[in-house]
Structures are given as C-alpha cells and as structure tokens.
SEZA-95256 format. One record per residue (C-alpha): z, x, y. Coordinates in Angstrom, 1 decimal, m for minus. Each point is the difference from the previous one (the first is absolute). Last residue first. Layout:
BEGIN
+--------+--------+--------+
:      z :      x :      y :
+--------+--------+--------+
:      Z :      X :      Y :
...
+--------+--------+--------+
END
This chain:
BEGIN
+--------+--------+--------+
:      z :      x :      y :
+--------+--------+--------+
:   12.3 :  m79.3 :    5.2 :
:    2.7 :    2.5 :   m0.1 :
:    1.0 :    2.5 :   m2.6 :
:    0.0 :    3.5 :    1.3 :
:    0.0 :    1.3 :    3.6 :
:    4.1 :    1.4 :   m0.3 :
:    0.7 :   m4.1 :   m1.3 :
:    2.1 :   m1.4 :    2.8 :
:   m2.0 :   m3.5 :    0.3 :
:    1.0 :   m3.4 :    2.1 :
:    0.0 :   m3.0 :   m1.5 :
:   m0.6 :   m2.8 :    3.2 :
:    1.0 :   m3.6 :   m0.3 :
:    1.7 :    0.2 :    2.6 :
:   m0.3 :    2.2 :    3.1 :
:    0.6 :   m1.6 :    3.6 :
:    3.3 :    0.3 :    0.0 :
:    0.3 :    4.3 :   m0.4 :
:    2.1 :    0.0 :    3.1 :
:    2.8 :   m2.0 :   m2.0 :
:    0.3 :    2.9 :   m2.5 :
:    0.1 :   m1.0 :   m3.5 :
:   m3.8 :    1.3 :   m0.6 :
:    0.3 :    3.2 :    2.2 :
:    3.1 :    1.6 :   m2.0 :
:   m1.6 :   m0.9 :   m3.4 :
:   m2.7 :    2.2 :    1.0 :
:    2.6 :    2.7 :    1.9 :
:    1.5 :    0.2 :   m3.5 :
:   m3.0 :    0.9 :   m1.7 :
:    0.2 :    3.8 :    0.5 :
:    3.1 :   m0.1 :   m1.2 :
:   m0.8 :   m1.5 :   m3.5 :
:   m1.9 :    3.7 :   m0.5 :
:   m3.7 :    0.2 :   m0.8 :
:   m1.2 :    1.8 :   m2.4 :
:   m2.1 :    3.2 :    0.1 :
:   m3.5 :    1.6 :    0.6 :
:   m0.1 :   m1.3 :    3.4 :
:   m3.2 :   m1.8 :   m0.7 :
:    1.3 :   m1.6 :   m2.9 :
:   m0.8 :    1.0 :   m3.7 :
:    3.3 :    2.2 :   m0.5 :
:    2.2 :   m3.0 :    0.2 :
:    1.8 :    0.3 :   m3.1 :
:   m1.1 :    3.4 :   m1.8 :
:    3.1 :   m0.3 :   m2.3 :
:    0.3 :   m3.7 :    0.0 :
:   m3.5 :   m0.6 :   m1.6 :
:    1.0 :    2.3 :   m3.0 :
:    3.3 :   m1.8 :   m0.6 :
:   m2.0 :   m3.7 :    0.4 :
:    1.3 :   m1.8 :    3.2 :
:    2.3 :   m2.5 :    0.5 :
:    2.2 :    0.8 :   m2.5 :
:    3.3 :    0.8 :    1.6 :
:   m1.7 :    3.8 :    1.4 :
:   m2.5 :   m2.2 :    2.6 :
:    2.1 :   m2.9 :    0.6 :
:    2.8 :    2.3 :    1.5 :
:   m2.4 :    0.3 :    3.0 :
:   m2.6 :    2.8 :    1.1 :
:   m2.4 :   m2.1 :    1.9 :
:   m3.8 :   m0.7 :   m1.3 :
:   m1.4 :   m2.4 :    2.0 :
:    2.5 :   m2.5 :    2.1 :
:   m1.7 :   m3.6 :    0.8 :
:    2.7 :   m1.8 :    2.7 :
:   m0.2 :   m3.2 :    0.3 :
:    0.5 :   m2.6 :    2.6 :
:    1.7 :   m3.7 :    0.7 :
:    0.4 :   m1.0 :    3.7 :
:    2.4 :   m3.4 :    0.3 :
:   m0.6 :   m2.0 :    3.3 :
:    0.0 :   m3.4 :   m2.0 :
:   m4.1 :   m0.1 :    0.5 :
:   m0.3 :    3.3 :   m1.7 :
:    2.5 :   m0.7 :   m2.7 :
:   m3.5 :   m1.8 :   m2.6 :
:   m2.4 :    2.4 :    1.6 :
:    2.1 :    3.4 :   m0.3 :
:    1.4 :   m1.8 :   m3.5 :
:   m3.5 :   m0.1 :   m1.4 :
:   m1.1 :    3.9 :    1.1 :
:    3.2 :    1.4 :   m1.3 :
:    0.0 :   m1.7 :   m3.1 :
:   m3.7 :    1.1 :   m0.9 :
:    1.5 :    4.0 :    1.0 :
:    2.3 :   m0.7 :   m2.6 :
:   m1.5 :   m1.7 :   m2.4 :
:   m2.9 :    3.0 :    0.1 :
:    3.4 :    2.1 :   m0.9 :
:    1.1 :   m1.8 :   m3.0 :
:   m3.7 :    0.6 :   m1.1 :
:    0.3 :    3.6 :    0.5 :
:    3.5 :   m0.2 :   m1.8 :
:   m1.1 :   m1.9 :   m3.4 :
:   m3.5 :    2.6 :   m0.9 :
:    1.6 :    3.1 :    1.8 :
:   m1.5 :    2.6 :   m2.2 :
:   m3.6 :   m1.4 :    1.1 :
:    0.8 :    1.0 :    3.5 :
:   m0.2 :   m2.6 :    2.0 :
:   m1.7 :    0.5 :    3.3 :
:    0.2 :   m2.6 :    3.0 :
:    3.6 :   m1.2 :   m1.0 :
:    0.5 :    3.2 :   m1.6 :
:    0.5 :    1.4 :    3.3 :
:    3.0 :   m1.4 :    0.1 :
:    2.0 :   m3.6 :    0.9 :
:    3.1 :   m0.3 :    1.8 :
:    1.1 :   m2.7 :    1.3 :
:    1.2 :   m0.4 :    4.0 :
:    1.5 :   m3.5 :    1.0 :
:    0.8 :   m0.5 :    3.9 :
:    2.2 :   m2.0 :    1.9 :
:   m1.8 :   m0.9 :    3.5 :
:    0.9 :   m3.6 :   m0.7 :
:    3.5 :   m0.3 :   m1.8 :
:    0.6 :    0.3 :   m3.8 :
:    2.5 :   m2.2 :   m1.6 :
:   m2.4 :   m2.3 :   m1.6 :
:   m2.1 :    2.7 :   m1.1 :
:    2.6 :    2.0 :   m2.2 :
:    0.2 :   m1.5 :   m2.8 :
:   m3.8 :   m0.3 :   m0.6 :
:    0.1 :    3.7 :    1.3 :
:    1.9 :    1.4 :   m2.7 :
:   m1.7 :   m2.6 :   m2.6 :
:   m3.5 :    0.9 :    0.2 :
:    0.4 :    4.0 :    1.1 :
:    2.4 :   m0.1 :   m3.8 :
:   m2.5 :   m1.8 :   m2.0 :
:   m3.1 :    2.8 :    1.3 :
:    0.9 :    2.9 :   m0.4 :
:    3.1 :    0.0 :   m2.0 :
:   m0.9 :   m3.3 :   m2.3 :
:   m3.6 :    1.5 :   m0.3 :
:    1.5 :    4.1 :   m1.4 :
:    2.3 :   m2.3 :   m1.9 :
:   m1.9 :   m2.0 :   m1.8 :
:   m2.9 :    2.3 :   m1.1 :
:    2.7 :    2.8 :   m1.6 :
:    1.4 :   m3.5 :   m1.7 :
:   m4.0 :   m0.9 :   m1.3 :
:   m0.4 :    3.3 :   m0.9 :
:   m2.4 :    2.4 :    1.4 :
:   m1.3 :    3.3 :   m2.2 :
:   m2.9 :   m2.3 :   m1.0 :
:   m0.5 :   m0.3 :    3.7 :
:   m1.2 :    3.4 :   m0.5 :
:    1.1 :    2.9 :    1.9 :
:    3.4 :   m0.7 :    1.3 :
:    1.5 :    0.6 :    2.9 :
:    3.4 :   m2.0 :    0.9 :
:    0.1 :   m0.9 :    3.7 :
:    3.5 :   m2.5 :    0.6 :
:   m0.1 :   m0.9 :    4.2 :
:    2.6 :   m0.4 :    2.9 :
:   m1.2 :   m0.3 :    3.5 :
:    0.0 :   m3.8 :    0.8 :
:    1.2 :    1.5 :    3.7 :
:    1.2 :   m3.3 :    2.1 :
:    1.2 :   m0.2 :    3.5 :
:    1.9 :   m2.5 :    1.9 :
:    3.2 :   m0.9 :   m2.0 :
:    3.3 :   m1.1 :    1.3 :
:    3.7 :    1.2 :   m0.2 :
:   m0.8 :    3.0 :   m1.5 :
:    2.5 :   m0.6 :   m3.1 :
:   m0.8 :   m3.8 :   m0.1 :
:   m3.0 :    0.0 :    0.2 :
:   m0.7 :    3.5 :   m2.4 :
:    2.1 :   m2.0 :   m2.7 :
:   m2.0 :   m3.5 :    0.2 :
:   m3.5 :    2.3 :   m0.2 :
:    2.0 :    1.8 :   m3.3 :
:    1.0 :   m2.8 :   m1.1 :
:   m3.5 :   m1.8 :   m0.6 :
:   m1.4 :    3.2 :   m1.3 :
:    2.6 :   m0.1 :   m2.9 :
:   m0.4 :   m3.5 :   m0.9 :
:   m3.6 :    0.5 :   m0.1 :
:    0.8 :    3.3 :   m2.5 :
:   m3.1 :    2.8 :    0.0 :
:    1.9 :    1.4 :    3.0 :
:    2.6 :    1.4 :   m1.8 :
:    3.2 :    0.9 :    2.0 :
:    1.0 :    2.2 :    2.8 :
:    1.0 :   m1.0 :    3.3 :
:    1.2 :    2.3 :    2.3 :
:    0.6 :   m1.1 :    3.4 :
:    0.3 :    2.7 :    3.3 :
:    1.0 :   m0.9 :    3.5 :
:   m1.0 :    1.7 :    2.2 :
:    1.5 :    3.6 :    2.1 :
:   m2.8 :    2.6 :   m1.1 :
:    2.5 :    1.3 :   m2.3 :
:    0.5 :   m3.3 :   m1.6 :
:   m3.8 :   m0.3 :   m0.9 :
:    0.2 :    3.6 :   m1.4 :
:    2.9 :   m0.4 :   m2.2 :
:   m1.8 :   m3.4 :   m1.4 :
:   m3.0 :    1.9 :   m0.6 :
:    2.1 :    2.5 :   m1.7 :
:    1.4 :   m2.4 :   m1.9 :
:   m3.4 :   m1.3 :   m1.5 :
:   m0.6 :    3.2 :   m1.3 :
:    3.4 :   m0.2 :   m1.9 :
:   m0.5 :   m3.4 :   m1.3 :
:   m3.5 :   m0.3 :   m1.3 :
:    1.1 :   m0.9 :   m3.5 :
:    0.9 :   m3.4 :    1.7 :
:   m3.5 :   m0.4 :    1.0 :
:   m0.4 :   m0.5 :    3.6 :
:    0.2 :   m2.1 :    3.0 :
:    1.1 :    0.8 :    3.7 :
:    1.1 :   m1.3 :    2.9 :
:   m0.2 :    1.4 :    3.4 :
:    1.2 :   m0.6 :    3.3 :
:   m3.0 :    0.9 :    2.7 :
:    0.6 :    2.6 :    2.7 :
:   m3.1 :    2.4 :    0.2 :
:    1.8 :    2.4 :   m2.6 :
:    1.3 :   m3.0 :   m2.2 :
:   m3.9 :   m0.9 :   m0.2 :
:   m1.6 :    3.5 :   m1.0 :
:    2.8 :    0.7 :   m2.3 :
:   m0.5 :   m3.3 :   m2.3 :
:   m4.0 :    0.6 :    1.0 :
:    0.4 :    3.4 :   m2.1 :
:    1.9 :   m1.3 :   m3.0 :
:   m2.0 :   m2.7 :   m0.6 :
:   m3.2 :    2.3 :    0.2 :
:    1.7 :    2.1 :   m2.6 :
:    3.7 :   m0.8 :   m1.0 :
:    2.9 :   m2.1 :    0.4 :
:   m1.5 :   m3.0 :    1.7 :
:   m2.3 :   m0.8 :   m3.0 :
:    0.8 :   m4.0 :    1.6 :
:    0.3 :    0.4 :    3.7 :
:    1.8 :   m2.8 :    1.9 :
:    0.4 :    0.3 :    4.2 :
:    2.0 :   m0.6 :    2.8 :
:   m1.4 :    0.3 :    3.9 :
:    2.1 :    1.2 :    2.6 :
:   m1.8 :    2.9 :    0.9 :
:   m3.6 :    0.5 :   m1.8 :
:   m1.5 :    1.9 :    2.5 :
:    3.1 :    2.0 :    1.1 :
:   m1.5 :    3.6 :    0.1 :
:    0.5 :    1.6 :   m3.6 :
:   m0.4 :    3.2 :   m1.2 :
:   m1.5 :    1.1 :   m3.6 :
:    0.5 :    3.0 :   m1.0 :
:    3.5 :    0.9 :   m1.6 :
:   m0.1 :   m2.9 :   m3.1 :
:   m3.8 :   m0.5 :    1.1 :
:   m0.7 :   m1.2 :   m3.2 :
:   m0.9 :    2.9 :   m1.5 :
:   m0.2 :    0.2 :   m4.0 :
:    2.0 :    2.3 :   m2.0 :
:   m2.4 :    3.0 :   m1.1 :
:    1.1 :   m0.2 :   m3.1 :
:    1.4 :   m3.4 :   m0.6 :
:    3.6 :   m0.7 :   m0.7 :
:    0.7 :   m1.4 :    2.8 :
:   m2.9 :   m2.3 :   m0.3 :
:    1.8 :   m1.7 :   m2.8 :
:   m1.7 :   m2.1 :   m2.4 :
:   m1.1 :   m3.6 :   m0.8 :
:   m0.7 :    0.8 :   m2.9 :
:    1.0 :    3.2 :   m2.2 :
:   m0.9 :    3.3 :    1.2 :
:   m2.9 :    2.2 :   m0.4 :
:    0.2 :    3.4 :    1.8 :
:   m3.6 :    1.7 :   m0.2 :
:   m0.1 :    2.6 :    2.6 :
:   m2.2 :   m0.2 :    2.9 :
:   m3.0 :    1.3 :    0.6 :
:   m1.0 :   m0.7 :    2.5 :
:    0.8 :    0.1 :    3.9 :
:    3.4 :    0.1 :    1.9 :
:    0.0 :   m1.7 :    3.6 :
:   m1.0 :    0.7 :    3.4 :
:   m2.9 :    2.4 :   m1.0 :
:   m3.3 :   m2.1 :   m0.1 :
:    1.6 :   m2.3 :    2.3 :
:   m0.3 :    2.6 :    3.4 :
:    2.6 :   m0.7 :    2.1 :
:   m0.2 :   m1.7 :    4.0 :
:    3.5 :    0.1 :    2.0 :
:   m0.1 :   m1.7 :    3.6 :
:    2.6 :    1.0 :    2.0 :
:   m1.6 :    1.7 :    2.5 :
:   m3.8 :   m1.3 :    0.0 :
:   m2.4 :    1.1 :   m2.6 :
:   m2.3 :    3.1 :    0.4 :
:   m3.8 :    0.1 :    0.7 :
:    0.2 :    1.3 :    3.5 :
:    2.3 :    2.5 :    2.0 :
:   m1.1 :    0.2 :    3.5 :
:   m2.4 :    2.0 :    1.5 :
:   m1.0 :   m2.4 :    3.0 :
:   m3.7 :   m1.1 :   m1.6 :
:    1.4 :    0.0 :   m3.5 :
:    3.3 :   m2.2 :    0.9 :
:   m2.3 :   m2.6 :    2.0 :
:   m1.9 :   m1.4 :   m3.1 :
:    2.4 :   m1.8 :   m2.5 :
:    2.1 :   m1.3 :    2.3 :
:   m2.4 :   m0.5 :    3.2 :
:   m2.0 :   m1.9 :   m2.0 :
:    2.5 :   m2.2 :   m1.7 :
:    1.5 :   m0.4 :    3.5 :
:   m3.4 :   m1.8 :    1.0 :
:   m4.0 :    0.5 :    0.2 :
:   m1.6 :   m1.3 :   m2.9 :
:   m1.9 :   m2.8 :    2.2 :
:   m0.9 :    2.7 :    2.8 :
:   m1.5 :    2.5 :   m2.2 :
:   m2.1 :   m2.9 :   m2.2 :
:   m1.5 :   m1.2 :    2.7 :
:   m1.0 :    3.3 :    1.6 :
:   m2.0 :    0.9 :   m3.2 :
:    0.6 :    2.4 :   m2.5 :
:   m2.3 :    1.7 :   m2.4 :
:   m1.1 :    3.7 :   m0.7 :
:    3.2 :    0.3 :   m2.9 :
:   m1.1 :   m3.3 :   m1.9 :
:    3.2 :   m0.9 :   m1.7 :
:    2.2 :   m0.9 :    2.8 :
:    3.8 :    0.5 :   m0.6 :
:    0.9 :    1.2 :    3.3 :
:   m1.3 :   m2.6 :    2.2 :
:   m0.1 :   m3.1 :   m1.9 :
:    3.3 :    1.3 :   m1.9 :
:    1.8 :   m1.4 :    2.9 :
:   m0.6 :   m3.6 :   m0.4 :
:    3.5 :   m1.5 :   m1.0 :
:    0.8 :    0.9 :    3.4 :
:    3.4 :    0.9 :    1.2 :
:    0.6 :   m1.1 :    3.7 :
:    0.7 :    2.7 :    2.2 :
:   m3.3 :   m0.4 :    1.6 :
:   m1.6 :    3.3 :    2.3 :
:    1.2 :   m0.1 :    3.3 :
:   m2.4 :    1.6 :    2.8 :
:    2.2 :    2.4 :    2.5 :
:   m2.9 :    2.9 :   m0.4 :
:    2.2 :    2.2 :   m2.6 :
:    0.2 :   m3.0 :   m2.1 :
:   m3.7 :   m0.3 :    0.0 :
:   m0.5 :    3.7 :   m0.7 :
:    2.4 :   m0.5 :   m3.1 :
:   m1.8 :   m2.9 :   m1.5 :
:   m3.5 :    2.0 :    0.2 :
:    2.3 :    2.8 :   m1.8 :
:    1.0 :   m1.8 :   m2.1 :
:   m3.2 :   m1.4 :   m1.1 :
:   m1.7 :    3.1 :   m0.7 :
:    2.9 :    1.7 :   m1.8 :
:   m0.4 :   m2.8 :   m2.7 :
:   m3.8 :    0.5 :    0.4 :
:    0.5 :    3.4 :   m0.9 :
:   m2.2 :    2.7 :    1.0 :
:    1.8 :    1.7 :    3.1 :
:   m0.3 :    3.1 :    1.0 :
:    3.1 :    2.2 :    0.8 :
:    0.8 :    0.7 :    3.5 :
:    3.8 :   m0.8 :   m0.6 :
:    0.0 :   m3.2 :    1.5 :
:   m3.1 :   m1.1 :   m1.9 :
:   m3.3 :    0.6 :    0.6 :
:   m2.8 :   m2.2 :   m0.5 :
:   m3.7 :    1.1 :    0.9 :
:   m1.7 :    0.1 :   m3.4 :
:   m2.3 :   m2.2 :    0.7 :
:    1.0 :   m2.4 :   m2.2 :
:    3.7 :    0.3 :    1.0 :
:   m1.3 :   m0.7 :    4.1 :
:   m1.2 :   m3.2 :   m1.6 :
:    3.4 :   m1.3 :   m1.3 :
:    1.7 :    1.5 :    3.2 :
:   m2.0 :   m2.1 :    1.8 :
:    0.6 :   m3.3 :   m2.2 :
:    3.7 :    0.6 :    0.0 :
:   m0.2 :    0.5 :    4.1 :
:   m2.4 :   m3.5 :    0.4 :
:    2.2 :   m2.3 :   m2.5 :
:    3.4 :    1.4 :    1.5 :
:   m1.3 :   m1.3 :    3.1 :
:   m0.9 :   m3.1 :   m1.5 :
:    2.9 :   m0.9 :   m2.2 :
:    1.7 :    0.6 :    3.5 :
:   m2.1 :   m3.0 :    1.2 :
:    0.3 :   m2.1 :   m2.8 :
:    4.2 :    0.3 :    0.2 :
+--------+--------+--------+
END
C-alpha cells in the first residue's frame, strides 16, 4: 500500500506544480487552476499507469483539498490524504462528472422553508389542550416519518403520548417495530386515538393509558398497566410536562406551583421508581427537558426550574443505572409548536410570533425530534448516557 501511496505521491505532486505554472490541462484542453482538479488528475495518471490508488476511506482527505495556504503543499501531506475520500470528492471535476450533488436517494431541504413561519393566530384554549385543534396542526411525522426496524421488538411507555414530542416518538417507535404504550390526560382522548390508530396501522400493539399523572397511585398503575398490556417494558419516555406562563411569581399560586412540580418532576420520580425493577439491561429511560433548562425565560419562573430537575435527573440516574446496563438520556427541545404553547404556556402576544427569534425564523416541529428520541432507545446508541441532546433551531444551548 506505501509504495502505490508513492507513485500517486510523485504524479499528484507534479501535477500540483505544473498548475502553478500554468501548464495543467484538463481532458477537454481547458486549464487547470483548481487544486481539487490538480489532484485528480495526478490520481488519474496513476490509475492509467497500473499503480492502485487506496480504496480505504481516509479520515484525512481534507489535507489535500482543504488547505488554507493556496502556494503550500508538501509531498507528505499528498500521500497521507490520499484515499477514496480523495478520489470522491476530487475525480468527478477532472473527468467531467457531475459534482456537488447528493447521492440517489438522499433528500436534503432547506429549514428555513419546511414549515409555516410567524405569525400565527392567537387561539387560546383551556389546559392541557388539543393539538387538533391548533392552527397550523403540529407535524409529528403522521405521513413523514418512515421507519427501518431499529427499535423492533422492543415495548415502550410514553407519558404526553398523545401529542407533541410524545406524540412524534409514539409514531417514530411503532414504525421501527416497538409496541407502544401511551399516557395522557383524559381530556386528551381524541388526539390520543389517533396515535393509537397509527400504532395499529403500523402492525403493534397499541396501549392507551390516560389518567393524571400528578396522582402516585396513578403513576404506579399506569407502569403495572403498560407491563402487563406490552408484555414487558424496555424503554422509557418521561415526556409529559404542565408549562403555565406567568409574569410575576406573584401571579403563581401555591396549587398552580404544585402541579406544574408534581407533573414534571413527581410523576418522572415515581414512573420510573415502579418501573426499575422490571427493567432489563440495555432498557433505556429518555426525559424530556427544554431549552429552558439552560435559559429560563423569566415567564417560566416554576417550569424552567422543573426542567433544570430534569436534565439533573438525567445526569444522576445515567451514573446510578450505568453499572446495571440501563442508559438514561434527555432530550432539550427549543421552541416547538406544541399544544403547550396555545393551553397557557405561553403569553397570547409571545404565542403569535412563537419561534421567530431562531435562526430559521420559525419553530420547530415535534417531528423533527422524533429521530432524537429514535437514537437514544436504539440499542446501537449504547454508549450514550447521561447525555441531553439539543433541537433548539441555533437558540438556547449552553
């Protein structure tokens, strides 16, 4: 392998020089002043001499293309980026092919203009809400998102299961083969049956549990439902969460207090303390904190806090489970259009230009999570614990 390294060495390195001169041609008699051009074509004369050039991808191809200094490149460096990665990104100039586009198959979009921007309409409605009812209706990859197996055979819990981010890992997991079961606020029934429509349409077997989550009793059933509906219990999404806004904690009452801290952070406590002893290793728990986590918003005086819980809980239980082969993650969400935005989540004026301050000008849709919550309850993802990953659109993180 050193020796045809060499050879390609010596033919990339002459063509390099014969560019400065202004000597290089290509094919089509065109000079030749790209160092991308350059190289393949040096990697293209040693082909055509019966040299191979390595077929191994190198991690160090950008040494030869994607050199800052434009009148310096040694022969060391030529011959240690050589590789596929090379030939990929370089040959297709030098032999007029197509460059710059992605492979067959692979769809790219632009997220400035995937979804609808501010303003919105102000549509208040009473708590917990609807997202049926919102305008624009939330996506949560109802006719996007496409499974590949990932998550076959597993069986999972998700609390806020009927809508937002619940919603869209609930879809996410029955399309890549996990039974689901899932928890929400009675007044939540009709978007939670569609969830249940669209697990059983995808083939697995669907749960609904609703019920209050600020009850112990309450949380301690549902865990013993999903068991014993699923048959088992390997994955955990502590999803479900009460955001009220309010100005001034003046404005809080001590009931208003209790519940937002018995959803968000009584309920996590008890689901998974009733669930641990029936959890196998490589079971994993997923909570969901926010961006508010890092970045309260001084509206969000009880919830922000709930959420710093959240992401603290995470972080204790990943080294407290570690050792018993349980992963526990989070998932931090910026601003997503959810039902929690129009039930009193956000103030009216707030909620009309929601999600203008990102960089995409917009907010984020619970679909665009769902590959998030995807990755963390995956069993190739067994590595990460511990870990909160971000889906903010640039805004939001530490």
């Amino acid at each position: 392998m050193a020796k045809y390294s060499e050879k390609a060495g010596d033919k990339v390195e002459k063509s390099m020089h014969k560019m400065k001169e202004g000597k290089l041609k290509s094919g089509s008699g065109k000079k030749v002043t790209s160092k991308k051009q350059a190289v393949a074509i040096g990697l293209f004369e040693t082909r055509k001499e019966g040299a191979k050039v390595p077929k191994k991808k190198s991690s160090s191809t950008s040494t030869v293309i994607a050199m800052k200094d434009e009148n310096k490149i040694s022969r060391r460096q030529v011959v240690a980026g050589l590789g596929a990665g090379i030939a990929a990104v370089a040959v297709s100039p030098a032999l007029s092919m197509t460059a710059g586009k992605p492979a067959a198959g692979a769809a790219i979009s632009d997220p400035t203009k995937l979804y609808s921007k501010p303003p919105f309409k102000s549509q208040p409605q009473p708590w917990p809400g609807l997202q049926s009812k919102m305008d624009p209706v939330p996506d949560c990859g109802e006719t996007s998102y496409k499974g590949s197996g990932r998550l076959t055979g597993r069986k999972a819990l998700i609390t806020g299961g009927d809508s937002g981010m619940g919603r869209a890992a609930a879809i996410a997991y029955a399309r890549e083969g996990a039974d689901v079961a899932i928890n929400y606020f009675p007044s939540e029934e009709p978007d939670a049956q569609q969830v249940i429509a669209l697990i059983k349409k995808e083939g697995r077997k669907a749960v609904a549990i609703p019920g209050d989550l600020r009850e112990e009793a309450f949380c301690k059933q549902l865990v013993q439902k999903a068991i014993s509906e699923l048959g088992g219990l390997d994955i955990i999404v502590s999803n479900a969460g009460r955001q009220q806004s309010a100005n001034s904690i003046l404005d809080i009452t001590s009931e208003a207090f209790d519940s937002t801290i018995k959803t968000n952070i009584y309920a996590p406590f008890w689901i998974i303390r009733e669930a641990l002893p029936h959890l196998p290793p490589g079971s994993a728990i997923i909570g969901t904190t926010s961006e508010q986590a890092y970045d309260p918003s001084a509206d969000l005086y009880d919830y922000a806090q709930t959420k710093a819980a959240t992401m603290n809980y995470v972080k204790s239980l990943a080294k407290q489970l570690g050792p018993k082969g349980i992963r526990v993650n989070g998932v931090a969400p910026g601003p997503v259009w959810t039902a929690l935005q129009i039930s009193g989540g956000a103030q009216p004026e707030k909620q009309q230009i929601f999600g203008s301050w990102t960089m995409f000008g917009r907010p984020g849709q619970p679909a665009e999570l769902a590959s998030i919550y995807v990755q963390l309850a995956a069993a190739d993802a067994s590595f990460a614990s511990g870990q909160v990953y971000g889906s903010s659109g640039g805004v939001g993180q530490p």
